[in-house]
ZADO-1210 file (C-alpha; in nm, 4 decimals, padded with zeros to 6 digits):
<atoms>
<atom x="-00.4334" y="-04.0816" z="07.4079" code="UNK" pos="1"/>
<atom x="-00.6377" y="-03.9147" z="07.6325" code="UNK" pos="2"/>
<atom x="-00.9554" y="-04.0842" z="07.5136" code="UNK" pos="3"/>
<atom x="-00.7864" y="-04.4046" z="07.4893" code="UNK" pos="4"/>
<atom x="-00.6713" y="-04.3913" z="07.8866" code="UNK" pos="5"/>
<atom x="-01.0071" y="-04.3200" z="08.0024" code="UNK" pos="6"/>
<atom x="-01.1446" y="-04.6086" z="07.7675" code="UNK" pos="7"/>
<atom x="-00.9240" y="-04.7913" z="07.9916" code="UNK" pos="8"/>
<atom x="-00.9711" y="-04.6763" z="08.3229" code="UNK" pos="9"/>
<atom x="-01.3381" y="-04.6989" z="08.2456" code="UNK" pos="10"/>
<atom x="-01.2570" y="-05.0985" z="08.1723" code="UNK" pos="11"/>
<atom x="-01.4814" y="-05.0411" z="07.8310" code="UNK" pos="12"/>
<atom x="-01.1993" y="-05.2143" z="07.5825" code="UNK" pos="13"/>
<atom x="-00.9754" y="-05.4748" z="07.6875" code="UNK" pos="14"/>
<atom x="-00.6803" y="-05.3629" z="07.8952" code="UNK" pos="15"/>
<atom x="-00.4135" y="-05.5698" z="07.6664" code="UNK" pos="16"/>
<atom x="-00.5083" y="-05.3800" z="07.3596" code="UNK" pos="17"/>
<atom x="-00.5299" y="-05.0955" z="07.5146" code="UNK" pos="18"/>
<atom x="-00.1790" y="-05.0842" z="07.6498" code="UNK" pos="19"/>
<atom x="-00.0530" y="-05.1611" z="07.3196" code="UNK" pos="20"/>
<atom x="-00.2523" y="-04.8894" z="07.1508" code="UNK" pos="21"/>
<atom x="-00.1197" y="-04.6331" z="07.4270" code="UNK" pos="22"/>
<atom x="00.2188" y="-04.8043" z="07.3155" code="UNK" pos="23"/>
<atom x="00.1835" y="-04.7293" z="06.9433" code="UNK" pos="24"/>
<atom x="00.1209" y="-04.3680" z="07.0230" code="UNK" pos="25"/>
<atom x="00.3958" y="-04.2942" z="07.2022" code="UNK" pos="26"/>
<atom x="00.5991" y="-04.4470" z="06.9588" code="UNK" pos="27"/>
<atom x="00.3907" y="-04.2195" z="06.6440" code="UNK" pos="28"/>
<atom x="00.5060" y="-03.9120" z="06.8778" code="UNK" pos="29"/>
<atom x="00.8899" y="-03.9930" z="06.8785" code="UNK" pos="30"/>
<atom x="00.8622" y="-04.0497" z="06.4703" code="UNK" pos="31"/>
<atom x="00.6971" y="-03.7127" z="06.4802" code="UNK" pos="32"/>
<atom x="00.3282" y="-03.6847" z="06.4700" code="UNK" pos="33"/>
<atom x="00.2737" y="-03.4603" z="06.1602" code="UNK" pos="34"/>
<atom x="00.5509" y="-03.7216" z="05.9413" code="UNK" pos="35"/>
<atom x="00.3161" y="-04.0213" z="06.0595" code="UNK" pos="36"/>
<atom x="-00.0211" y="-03.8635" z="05.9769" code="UNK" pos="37"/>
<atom x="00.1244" y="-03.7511" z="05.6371" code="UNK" pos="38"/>
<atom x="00.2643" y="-04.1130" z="05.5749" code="UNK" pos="39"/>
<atom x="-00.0394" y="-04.2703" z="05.7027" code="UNK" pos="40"/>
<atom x="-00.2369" y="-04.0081" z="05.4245" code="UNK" pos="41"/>
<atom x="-00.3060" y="-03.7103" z="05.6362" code="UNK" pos="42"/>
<atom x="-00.6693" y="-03.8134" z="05.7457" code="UNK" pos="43"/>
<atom x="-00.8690" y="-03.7050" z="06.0373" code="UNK" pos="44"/>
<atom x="-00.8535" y="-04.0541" z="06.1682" code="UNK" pos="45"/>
<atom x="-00.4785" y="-04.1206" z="06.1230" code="UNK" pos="46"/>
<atom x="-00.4415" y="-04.2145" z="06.5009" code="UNK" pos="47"/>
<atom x="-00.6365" y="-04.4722" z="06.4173" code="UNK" pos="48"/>
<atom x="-00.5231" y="-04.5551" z="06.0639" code="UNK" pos="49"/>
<atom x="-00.1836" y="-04.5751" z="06.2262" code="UNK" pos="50"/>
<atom x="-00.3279" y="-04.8469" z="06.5078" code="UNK" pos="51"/>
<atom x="-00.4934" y="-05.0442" z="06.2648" code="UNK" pos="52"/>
<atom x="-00.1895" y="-05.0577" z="06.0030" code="UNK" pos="53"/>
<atom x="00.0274" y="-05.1840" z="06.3286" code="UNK" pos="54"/>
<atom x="-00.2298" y="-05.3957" z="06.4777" code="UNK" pos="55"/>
<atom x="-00.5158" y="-05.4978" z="06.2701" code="UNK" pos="56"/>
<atom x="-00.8738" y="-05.3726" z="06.2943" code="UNK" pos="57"/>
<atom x="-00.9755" y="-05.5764" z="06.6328" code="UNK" pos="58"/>
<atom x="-00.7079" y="-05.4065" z="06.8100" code="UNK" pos="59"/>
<atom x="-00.6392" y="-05.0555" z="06.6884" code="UNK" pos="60"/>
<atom x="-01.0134" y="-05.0167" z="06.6052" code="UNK" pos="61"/>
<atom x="-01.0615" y="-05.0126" z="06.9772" code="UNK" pos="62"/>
<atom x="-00.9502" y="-04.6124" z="06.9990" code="UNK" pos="63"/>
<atom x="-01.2622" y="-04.5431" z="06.8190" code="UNK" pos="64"/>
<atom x="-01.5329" y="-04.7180" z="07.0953" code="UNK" pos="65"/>
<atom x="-01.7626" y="-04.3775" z="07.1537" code="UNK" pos="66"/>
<atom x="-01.5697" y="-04.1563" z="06.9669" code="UNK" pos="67"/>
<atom x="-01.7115" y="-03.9887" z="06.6393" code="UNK" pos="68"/>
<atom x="-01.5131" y="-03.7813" z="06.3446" code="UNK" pos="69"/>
<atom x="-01.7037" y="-03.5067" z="06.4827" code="UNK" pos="70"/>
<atom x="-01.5820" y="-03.5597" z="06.8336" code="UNK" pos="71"/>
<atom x="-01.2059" y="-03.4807" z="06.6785" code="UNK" pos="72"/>
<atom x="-01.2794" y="-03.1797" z="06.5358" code="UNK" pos="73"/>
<atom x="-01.4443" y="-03.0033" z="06.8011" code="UNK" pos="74"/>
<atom x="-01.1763" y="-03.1173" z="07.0434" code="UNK" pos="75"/>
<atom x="-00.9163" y="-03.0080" z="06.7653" code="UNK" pos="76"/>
<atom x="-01.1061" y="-02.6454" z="06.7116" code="UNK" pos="77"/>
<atom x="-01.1250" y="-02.5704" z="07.0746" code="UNK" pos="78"/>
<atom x="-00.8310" y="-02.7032" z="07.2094" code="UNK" pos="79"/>
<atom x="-00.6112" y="-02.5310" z="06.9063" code="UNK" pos="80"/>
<atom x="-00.8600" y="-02.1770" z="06.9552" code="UNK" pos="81"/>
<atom x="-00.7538" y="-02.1361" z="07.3829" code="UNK" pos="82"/>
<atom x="-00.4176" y="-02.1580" z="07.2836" code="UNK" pos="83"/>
<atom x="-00.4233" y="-01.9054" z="07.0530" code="UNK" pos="84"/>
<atom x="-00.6227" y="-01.7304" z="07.2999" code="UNK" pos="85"/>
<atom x="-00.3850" y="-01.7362" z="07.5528" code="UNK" pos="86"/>
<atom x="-00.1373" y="-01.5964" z="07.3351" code="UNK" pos="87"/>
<atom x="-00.3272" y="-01.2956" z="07.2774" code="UNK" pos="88"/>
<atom x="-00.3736" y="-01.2331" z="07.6004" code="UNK" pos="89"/>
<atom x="00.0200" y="-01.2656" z="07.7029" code="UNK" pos="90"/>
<atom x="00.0550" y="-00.9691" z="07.3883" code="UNK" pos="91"/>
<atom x="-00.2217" y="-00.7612" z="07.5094" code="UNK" pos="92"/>
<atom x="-00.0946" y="-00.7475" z="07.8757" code="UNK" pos="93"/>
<atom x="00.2795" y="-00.6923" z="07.7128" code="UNK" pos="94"/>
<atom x="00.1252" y="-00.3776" z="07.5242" code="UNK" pos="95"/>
<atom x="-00.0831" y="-00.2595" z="07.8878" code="UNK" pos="96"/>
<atom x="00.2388" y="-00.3082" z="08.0616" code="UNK" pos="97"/>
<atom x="00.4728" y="-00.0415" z="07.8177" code="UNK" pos="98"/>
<atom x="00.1356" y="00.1879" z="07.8552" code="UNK" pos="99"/>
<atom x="00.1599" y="00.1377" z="08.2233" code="UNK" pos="100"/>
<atom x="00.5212" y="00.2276" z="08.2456" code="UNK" pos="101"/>
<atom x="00.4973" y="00.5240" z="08.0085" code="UNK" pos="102"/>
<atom x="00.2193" y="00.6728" z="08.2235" code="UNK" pos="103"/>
<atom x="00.4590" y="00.6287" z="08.5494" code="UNK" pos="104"/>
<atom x="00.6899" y="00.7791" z="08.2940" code="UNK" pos="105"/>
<atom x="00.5017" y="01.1027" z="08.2643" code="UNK" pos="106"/>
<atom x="00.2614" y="01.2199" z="08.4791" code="UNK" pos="107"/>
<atom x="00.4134" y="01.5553" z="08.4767" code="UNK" pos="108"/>
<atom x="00.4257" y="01.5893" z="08.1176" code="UNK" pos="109"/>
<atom x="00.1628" y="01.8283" z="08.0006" code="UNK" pos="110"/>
<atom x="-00.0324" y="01.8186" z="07.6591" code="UNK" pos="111"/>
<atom x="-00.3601" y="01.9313" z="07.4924" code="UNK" pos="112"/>
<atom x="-00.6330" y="01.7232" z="07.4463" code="UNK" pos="113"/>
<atom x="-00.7086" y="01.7307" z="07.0940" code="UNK" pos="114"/>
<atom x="-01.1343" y="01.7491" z="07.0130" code="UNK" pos="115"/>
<atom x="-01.2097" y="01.7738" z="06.6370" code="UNK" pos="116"/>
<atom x="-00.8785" y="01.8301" z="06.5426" code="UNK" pos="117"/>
<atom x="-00.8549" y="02.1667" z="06.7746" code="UNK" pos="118"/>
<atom x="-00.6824" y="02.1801" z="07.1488" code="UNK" pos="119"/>
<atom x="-00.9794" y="02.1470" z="07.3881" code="UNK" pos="120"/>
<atom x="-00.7715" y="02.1257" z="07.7296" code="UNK" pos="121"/>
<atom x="-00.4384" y="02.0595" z="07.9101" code="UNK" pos="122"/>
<atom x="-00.4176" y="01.6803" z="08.0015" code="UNK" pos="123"/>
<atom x="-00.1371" y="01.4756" z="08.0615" code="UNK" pos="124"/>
<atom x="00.0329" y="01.2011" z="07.8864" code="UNK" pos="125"/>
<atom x="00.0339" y="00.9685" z="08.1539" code="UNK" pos="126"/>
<atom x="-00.3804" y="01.0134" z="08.1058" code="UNK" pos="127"/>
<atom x="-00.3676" y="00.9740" z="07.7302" code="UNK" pos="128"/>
<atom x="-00.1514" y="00.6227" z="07.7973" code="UNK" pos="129"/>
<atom x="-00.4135" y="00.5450" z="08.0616" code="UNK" pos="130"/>
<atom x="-00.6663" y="00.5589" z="07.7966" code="UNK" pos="131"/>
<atom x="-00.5825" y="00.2914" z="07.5721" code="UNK" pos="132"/>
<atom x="-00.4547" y="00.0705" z="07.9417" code="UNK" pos="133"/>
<atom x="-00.8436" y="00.0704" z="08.0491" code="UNK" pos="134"/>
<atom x="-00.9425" y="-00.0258" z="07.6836" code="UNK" pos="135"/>
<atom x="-00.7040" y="-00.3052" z="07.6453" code="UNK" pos="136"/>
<atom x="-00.7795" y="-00.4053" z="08.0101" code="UNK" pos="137"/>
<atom x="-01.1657" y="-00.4936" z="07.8997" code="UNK" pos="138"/>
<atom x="-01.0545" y="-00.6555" z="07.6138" code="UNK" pos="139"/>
<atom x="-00.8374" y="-00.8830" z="07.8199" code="UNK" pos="140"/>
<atom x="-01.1349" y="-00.9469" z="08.0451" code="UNK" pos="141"/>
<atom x="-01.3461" y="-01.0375" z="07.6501" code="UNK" pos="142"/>
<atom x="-01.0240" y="-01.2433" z="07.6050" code="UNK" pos="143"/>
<atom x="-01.1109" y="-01.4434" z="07.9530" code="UNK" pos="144"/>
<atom x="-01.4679" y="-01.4946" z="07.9222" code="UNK" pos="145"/>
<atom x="-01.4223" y="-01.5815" z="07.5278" code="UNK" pos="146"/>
<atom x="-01.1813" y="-01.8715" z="07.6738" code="UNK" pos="147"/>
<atom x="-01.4154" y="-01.9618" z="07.9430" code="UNK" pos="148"/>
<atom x="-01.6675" y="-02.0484" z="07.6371" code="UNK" pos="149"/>
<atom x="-01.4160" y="-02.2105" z="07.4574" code="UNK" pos="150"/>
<atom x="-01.2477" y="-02.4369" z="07.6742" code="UNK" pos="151"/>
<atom x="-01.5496" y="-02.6904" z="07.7018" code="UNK" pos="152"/>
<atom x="-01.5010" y="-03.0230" z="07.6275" code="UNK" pos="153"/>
<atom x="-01.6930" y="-03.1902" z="07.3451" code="UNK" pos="154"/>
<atom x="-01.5184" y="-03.5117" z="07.3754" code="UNK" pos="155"/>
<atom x="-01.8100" y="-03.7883" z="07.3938" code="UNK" pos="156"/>
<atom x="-02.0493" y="-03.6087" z="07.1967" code="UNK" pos="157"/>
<atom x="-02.0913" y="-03.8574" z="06.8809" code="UNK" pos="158"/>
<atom x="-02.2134" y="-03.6252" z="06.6261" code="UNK" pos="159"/>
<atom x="-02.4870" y="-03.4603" z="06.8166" code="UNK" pos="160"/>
<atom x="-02.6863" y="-03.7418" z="06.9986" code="UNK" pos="161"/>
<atom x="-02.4135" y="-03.8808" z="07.2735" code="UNK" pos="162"/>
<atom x="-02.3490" y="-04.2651" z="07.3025" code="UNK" pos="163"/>
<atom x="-02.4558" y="-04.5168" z="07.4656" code="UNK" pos="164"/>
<atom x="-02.0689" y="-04.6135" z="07.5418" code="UNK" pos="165"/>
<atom x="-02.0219" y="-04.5399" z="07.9431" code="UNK" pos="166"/>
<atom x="-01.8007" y="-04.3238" z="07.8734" code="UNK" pos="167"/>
<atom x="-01.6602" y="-04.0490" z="08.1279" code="UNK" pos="168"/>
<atom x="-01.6390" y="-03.7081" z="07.9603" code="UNK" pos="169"/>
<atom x="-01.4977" y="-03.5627" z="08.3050" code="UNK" pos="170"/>
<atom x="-01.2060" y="-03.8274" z="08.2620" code="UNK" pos="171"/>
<atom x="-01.1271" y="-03.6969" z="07.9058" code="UNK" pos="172"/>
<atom x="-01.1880" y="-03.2959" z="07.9851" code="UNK" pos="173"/>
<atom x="-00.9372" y="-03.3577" z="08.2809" code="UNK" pos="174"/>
<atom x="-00.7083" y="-03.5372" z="08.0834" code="UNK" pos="175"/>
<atom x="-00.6968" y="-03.2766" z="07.7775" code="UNK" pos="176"/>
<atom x="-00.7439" y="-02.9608" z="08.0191" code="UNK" pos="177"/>
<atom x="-01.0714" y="-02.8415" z="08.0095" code="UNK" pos="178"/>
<atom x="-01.2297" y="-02.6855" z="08.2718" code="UNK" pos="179"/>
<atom x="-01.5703" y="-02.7896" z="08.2228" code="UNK" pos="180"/>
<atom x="-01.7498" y="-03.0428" z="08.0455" code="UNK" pos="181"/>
<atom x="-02.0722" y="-02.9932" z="07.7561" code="UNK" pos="182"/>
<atom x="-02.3941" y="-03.0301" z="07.9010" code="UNK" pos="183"/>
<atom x="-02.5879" y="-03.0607" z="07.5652" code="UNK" pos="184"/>
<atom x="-02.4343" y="-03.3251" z="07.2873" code="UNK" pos="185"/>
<atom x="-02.6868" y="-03.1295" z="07.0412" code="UNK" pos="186"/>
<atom x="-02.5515" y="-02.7946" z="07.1608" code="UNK" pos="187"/>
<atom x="-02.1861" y="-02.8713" z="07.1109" code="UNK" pos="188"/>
<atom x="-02.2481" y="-03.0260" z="06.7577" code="UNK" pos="189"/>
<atom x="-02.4304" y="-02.7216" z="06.6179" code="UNK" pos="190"/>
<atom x="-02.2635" y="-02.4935" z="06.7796" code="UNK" pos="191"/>
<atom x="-01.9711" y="-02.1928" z="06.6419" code="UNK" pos="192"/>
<atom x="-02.0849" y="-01.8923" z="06.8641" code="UNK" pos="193"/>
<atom x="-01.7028" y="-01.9694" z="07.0594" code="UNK" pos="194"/>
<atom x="-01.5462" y="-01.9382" z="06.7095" code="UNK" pos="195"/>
<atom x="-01.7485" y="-01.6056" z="06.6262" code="UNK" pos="196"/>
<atom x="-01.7252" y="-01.4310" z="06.9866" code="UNK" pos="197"/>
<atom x="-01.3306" y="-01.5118" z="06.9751" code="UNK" pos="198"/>
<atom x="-01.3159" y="-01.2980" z="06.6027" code="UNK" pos="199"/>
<atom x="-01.5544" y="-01.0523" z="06.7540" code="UNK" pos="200"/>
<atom x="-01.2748" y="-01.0300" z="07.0541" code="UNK" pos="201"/>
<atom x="-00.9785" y="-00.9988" z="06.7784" code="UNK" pos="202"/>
<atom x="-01.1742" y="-00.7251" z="06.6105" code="UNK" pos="203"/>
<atom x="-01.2629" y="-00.4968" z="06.9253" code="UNK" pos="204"/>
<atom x="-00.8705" y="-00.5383" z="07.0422" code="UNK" pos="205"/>
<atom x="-00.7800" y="-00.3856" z="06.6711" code="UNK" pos="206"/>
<atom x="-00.9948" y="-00.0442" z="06.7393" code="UNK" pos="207"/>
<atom x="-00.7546" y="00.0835" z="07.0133" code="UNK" pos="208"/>
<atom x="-00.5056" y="00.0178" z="06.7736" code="UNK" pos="209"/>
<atom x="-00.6261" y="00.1770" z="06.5083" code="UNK" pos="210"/>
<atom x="-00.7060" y="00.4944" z="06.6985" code="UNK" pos="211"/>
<atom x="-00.4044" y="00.5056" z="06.8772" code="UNK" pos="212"/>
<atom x="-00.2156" y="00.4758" z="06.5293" code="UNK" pos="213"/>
<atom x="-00.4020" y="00.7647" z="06.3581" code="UNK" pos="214"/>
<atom x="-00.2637" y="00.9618" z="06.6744" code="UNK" pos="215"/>
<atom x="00.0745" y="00.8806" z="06.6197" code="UNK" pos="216"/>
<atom x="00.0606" y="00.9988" z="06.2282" code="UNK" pos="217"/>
<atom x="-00.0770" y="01.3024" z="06.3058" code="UNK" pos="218"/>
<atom x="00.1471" y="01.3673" z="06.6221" code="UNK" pos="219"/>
<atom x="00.4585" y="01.3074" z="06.4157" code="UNK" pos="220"/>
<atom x="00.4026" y="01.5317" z="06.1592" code="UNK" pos="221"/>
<atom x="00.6112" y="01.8766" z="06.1401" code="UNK" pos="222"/>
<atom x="00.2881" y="02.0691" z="06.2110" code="UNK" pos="223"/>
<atom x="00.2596" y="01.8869" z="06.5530" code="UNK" pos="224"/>
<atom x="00.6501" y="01.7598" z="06.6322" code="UNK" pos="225"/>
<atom x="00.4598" y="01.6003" z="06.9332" code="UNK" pos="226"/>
<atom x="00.5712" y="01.2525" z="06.8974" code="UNK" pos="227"/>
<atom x="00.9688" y="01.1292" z="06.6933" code="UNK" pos="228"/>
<atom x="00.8903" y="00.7904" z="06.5929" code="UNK" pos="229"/>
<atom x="01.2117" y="00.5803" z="06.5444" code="UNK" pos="230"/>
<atom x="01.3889" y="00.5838" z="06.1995" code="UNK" pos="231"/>
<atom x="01.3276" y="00.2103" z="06.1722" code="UNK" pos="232"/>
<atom x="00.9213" y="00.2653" z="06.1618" code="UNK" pos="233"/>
<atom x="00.9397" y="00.5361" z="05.9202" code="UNK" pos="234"/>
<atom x="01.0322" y="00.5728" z="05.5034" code="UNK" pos="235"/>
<atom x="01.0522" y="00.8652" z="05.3108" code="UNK" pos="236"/>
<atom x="00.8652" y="00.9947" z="04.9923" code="UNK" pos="237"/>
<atom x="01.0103" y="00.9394" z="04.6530" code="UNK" pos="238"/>
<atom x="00.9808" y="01.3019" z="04.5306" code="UNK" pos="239"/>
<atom x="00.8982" y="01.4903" z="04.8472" code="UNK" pos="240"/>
<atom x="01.2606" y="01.3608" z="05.0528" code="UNK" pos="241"/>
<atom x="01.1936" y="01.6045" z="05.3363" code="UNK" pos="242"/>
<atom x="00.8801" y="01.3740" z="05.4311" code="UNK" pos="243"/>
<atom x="00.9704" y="01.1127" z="05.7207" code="UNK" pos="244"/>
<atom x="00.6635" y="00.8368" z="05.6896" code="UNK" pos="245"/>
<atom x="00.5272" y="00.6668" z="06.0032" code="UNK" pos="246"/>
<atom x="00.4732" y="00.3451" z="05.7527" code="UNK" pos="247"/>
<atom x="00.4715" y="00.0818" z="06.0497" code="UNK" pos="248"/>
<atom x="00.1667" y="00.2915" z="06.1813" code="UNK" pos="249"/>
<atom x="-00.0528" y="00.1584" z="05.8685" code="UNK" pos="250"/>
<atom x="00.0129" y="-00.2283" z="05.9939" code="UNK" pos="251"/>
<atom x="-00.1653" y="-00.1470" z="06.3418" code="UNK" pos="252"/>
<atom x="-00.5041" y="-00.1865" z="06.1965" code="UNK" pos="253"/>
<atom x="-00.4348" y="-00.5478" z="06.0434" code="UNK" pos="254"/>
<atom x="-00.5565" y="-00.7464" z="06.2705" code="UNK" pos="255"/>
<atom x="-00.9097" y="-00.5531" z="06.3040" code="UNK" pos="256"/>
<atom x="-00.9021" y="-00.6124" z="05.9203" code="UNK" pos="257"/>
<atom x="-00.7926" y="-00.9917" z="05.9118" code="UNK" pos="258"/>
<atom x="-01.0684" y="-01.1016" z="06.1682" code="UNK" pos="259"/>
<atom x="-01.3436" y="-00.9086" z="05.9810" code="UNK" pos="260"/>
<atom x="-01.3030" y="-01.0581" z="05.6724" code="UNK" pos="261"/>
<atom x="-01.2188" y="-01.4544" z="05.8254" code="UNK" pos="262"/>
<atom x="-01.4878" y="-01.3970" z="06.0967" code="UNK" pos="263"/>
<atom x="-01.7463" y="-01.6720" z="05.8597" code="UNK" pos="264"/>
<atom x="-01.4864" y="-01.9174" z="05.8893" code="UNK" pos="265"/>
<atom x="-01.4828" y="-02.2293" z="06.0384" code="UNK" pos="266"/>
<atom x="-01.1105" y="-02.2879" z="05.9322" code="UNK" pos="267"/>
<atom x="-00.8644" y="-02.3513" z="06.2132" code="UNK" pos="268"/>
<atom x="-00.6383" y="-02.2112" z="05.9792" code="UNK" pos="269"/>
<atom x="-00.8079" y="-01.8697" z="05.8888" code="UNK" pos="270"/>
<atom x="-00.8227" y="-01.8576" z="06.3040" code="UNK" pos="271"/>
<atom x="-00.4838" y="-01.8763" z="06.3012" code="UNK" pos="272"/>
<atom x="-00.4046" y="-01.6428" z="06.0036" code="UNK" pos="273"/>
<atom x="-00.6135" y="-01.3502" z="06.1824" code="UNK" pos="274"/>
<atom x="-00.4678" y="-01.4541" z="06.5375" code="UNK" pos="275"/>
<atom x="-00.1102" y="-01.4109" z="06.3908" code="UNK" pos="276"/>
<atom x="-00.2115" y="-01.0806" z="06.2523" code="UNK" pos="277"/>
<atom x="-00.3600" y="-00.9544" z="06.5647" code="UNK" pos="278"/>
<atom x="-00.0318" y="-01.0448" z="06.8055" code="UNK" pos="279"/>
<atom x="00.1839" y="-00.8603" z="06.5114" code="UNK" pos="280"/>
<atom x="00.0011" y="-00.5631" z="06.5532" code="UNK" pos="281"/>
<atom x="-00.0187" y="-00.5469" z="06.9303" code="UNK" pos="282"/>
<atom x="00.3644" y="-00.6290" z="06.9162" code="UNK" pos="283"/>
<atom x="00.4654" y="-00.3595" z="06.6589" code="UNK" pos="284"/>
<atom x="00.2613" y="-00.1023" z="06.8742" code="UNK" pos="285"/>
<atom x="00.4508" y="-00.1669" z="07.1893" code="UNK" pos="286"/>
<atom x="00.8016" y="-00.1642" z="07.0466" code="UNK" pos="287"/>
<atom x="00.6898" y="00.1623" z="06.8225" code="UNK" pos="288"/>
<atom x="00.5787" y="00.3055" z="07.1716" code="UNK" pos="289"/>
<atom x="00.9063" y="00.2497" z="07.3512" code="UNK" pos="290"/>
<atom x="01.1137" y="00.3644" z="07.0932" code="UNK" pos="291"/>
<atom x="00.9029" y="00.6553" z="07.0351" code="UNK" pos="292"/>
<atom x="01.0244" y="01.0157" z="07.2058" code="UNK" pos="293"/>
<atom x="00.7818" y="01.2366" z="07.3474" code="UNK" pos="294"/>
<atom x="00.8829" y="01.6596" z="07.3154" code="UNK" pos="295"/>
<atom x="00.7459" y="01.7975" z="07.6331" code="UNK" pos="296"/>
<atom x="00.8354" y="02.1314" z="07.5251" code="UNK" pos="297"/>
<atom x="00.6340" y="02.1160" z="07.2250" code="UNK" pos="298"/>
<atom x="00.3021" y="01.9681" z="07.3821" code="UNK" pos="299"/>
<atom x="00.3689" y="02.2608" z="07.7074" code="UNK" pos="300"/>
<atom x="00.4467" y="02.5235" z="07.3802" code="UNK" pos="301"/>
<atom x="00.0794" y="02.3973" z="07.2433" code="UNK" pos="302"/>
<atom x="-00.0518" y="02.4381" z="07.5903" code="UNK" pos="303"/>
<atom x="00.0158" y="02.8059" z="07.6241" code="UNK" pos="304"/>
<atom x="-00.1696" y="02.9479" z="07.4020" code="UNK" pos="305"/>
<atom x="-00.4990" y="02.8891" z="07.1984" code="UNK" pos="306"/>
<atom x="-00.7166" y="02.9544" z="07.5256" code="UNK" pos="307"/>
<atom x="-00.6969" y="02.6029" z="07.6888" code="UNK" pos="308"/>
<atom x="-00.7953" y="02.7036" z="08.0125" code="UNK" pos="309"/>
<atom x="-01.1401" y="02.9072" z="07.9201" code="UNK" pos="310"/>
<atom x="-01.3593" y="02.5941" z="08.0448" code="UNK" pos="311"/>
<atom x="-01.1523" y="02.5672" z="08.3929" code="UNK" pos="312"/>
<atom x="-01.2165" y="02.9685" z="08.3502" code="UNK" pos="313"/>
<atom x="-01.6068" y="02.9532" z="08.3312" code="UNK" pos="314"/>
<atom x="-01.6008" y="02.6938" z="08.5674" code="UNK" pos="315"/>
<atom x="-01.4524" y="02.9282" z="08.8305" code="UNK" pos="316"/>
<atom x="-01.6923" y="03.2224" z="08.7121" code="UNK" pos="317"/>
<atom x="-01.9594" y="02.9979" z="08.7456" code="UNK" pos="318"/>
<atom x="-01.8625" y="02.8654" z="09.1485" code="UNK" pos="319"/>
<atom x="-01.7532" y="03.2296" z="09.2553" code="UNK" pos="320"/>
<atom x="-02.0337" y="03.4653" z="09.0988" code="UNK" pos="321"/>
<atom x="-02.2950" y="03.1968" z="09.0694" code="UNK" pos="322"/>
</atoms>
């Protein structure tokens, strides 16, 4: 539609077959688009097909004046990629905000920072939550400049070399919601760095996920008793029935996984697969975070003893007796 209004307002086809093509849309919408396409044989051109099987070539051919099949898939990949972008972004700030309020939650609460496996010094929790807020916080900012880079319009680019139609690109970005328009036809045809930088974006938000996860495990194992996940994230062994399994903690790292191994794809769908898989992971963290309780006794117990304090200690030694 979009293209077809500014063919229109650009006075390039005739304005009676144009209004009757802009017609025929709207009424390929109220049938549902996805039942038309399939009817009309699921093609890349079924807007078209659909024109043409109402109107005849000379009129619903019009829709295709300056347009090329590679013109629809670009517009396709990057309008369907922000979206999904956007998404990501609503989950990530979802998981930064429960971080956020857990930190407010416990500032007082005081733990060991574990180096190596071994206590290295008293921290706090509300720090430790703070850690994965800053990380997630410059992945949103990845997620914002990876949209910037995708939400450029290629409409008008006709398989590489432009047209010779006087078309107005601005007209069609503004119309489908682009912010800015492609300054090289060439560029946008060759082009998939937006596709790779937004899997390279999916795979850096899955390592504070990961890492976070293998914290939990250990944490909520009867050697630590730092952190009580909630029943319904956990299983039990077969054999050993004493166990209690942090299972949902292995799913955290599925995203990072499902964006390595689609990241040479060019598939919408295989975008889609790993974007899905990232926003479950992200989700599952934040509701295993909010349900999870936190034994203050147990992280002050691991505090007082163990020597935390001999680097404060030398430090002191070091400022008094120089």
């Amino acid at each position: 539609k979009a293209h077809l209004v500014m063919l229109l307002e650009e006075q390039i086809i005739p304005q009676d077959e144009g209004i009757q093509c802009l017609r025929a849309l709207r009424m390929m919408e109220n049938e549902g688009i996805d039942q038309a396409r399939q009817q009309i044989g699921g093609i890349a051109h079924s807007g078209e097909a659909y024109l043409t099987m109402k109107f005849g070539w000379w009129t619903g051919g019009w829709i295709h004046a300056g347009r090329s099949s590679h013109d629809l898939n670009t517009v396709n990949q990057r309008i369907t990629q922000r979206n999904y972008l956007l998404d990501v972004m609503k989950n990530v700030n979802d998981l930064r905000e429960t971080l956020i309020t857990l930190s407010k939650q416990h500032v007082n609460t005081i733990m060991p920072y574990w180096s190596h496996g071994q206590r290295g010094r008293p921290i706090t929790l509300a720090f430790y939550f703070m850690t994965w807020v800053k990380m997630l916080e410059r992945d949103f900012e990845r997620l914002v400049l990876c949209y910037k880079h995708t939400n450029i319009s290629p409409a008008g680019t006709s398989e590489g070399t432009g047209t010779d139609f006087p078309l107005n690109p601005f007209r069609t970005a503004e119309l489908l919601g682009f912010d800015a328009v492609y300054e090289n036809a060439n560029d946008m045809w060759l082009t998939d760095d937006f596709r790779i930088e937004a899997y390279a974006t999916l795979i850096t938000i899955g390592t504070p996920l990961r890492r976070l996860g293998e914290d939990l495990q250990q944490w909520s194992g009867w050697e630590y008793r730092v952190a009580d996940l909630a029943d319904r994230w956990c299983g039990t062994s077969s054999i050993m029935a004493h166990k209690k399994n942090p299972h949902a903690i292995y799913t955290l790292p599925i995203g990072e996984h499902s964006a390595k191994t689609r990241i040479h794809s060019g598939s919408v769908e295989d975008f889609e697969i790993a974007v899905r898989d990232t926003i479950n992971s992200l989700q599952i963290a934040r509701e295993i975070l909010q349900t999870t309780s936190w034994n203050a006794s147990r992280m002050m117990e691991f505090c007082q003893s163990g020597w935390l304090c001999i680097p404060d200690l030398a430090r002191s030694l070091c400022v008094s007796k120089g």
